[in-house]
C-alpha positions as CSV (number, residue, x, y, z in Angstrom):
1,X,155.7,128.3,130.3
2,X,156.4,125.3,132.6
3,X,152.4,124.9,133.5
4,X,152.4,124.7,129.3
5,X,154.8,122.1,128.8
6,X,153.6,120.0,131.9
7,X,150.2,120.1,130.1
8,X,150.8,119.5,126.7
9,X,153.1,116.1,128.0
10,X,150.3,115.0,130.0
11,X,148.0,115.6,127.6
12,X,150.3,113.6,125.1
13,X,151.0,110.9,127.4
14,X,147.2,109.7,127.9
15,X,146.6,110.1,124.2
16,X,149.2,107.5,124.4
17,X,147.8,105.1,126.9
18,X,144.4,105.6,125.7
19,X,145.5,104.8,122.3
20,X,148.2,101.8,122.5
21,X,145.0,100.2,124.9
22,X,147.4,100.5,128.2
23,X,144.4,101.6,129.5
24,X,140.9,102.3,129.0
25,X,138.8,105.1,131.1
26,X,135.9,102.9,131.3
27,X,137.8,99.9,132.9
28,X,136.9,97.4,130.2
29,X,139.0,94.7,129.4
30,X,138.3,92.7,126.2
31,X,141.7,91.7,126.0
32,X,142.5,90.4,122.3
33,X,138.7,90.3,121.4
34,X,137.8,91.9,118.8
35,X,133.9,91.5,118.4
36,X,131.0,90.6,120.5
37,X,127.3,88.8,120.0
38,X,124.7,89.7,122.2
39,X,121.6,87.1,121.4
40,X,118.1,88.3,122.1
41,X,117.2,87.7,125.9
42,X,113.8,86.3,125.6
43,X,111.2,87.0,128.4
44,X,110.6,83.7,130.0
45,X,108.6,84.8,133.2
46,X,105.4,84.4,134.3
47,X,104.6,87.8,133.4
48,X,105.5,88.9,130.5
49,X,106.2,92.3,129.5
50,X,106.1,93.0,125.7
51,X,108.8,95.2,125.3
52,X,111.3,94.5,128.0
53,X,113.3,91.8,126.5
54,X,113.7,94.2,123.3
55,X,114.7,97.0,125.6
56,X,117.2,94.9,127.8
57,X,118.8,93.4,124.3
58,X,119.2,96.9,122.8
59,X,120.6,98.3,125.4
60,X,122.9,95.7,126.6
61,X,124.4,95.9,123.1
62,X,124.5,99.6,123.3
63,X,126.7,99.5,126.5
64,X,129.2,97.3,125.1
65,X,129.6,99.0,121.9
66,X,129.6,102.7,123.5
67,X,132.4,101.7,126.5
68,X,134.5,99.4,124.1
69,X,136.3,99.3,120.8
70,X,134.3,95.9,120.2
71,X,132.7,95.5,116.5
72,X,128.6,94.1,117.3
73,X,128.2,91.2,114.9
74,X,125.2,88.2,115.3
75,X,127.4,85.7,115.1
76,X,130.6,83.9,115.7
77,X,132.1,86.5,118.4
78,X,134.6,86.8,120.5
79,X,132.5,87.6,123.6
80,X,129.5,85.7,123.4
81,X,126.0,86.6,125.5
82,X,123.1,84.8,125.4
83,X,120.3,84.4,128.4
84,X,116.8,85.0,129.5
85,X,114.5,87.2,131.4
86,X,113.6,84.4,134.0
87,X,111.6,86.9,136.4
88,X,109.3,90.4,136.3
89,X,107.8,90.4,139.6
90,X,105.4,93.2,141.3
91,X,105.2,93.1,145.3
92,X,103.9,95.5,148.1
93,X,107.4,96.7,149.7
94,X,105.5,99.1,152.7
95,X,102.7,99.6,154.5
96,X,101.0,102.4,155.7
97,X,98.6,103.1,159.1
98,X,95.4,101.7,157.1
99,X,97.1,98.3,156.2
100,X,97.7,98.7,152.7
101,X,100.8,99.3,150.8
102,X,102.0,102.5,150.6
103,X,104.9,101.6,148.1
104,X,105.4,98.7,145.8
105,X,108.8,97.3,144.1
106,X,109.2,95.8,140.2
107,X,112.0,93.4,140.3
108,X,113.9,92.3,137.2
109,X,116.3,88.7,137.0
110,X,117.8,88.3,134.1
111,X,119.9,84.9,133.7
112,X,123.0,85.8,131.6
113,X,125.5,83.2,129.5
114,X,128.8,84.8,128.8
115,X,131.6,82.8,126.9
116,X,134.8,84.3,126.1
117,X,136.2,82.2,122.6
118,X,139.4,84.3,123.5
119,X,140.0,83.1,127.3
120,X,137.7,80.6,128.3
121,X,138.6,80.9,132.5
122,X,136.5,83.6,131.9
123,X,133.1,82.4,131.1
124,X,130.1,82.4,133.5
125,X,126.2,81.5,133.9
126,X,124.7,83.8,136.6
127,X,121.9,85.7,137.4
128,X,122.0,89.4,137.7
129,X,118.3,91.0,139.4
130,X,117.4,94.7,140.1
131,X,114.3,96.6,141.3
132,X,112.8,99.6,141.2
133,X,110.6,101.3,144.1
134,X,107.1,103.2,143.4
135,X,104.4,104.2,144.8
136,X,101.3,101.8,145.3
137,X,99.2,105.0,144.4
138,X,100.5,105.0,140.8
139,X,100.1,102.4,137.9
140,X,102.6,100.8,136.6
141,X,102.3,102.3,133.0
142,X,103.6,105.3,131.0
143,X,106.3,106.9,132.7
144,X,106.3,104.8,135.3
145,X,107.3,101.9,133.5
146,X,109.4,103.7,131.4
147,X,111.2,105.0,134.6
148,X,111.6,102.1,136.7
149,X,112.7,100.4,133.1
150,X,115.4,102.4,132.6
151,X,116.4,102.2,136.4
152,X,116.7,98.7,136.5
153,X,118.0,97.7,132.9
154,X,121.0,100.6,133.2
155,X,121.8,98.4,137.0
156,X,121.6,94.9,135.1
157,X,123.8,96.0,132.2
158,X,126.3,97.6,134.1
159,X,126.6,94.3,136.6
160,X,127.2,92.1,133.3
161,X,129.4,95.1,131.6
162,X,131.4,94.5,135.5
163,X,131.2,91.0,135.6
164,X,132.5,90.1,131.9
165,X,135.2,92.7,131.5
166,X,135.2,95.3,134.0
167,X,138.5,95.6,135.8
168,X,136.8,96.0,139.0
């Protein structure tokens, strides 16, 4: 009976704090913010992926929506991003015994606005870059690209998610 009771209070008691916005599992912190913009990060490097900057948009948005009680609107929000894809570069990362490369690396930089209309101590330019390792022997195409992708835009999402509102 007492392993009952002890449950259903703690059960009760996040409920609570979950609900009243004491706290939030996911460690954002949007404050009084109540919506957020999230502008189309063009793809300003020299090479130039078609889909990425679609890709890096979508799923930025995604995050933010999915980890916080923010409404997504294309204007006018509370929590503004904005940026570009400033570099998508390809280079040998390892050699092997014959003097060629036996793994290559894709690296990502994505320069990121963020302004807070809510608390501006809290806006920021920066760059946030990632990379993803595979090997020379493969093309970067198909699953790949898909892979190393997904890889590297799940790292630079979660760096901005930290960086703008993460309680870390």
């Amino acid at each position: 009976m007492k392993k009952i009771t002890y449950l259903v209070l703690f059960t009760i008691t996040t409920f609570l704090f979950v609900g009243c916005g004491i706290y939030g599992f996911t460690g954002g912190d949007v404050g009084n913010a109540k919506t957020i913009q999230v502008d189309f990060f063009r793809n300003q490097a020299q090479l130039i992926e078609p889909t990425l900057s679609q890709e890096f948009t979508t799923e930025l948005q995604d995050l933010f929506t999915r980890q916080t009680n923010l409404v997504l609107v294309s204007s006018n929000g509370d929590l503004q991003f904005s940026g570009e894809i400033t570099s998508y570069r390809i280079a040998p990362m390892s050699a092997t015994s014959a003097q060629t490369s036996a793994q290559n690396r894709l690296t990502i930089t994505v320069n990121v606005r963020y302004i807070n209309t809510v608390d501006d101590n809290k806006d920021f330019e920066k760059s946030f870059s990632f990379y993803s390792d595979y090997a020379a022997t493969s093309q970067l195409t198909g699953g790949v690209l898909e892979n190393a992708f997904e890889e590297i835009i799940d790292r630079i999402t979660q760096d901005i998610f930290n960086a703008s509102v993460g309680k870390w």
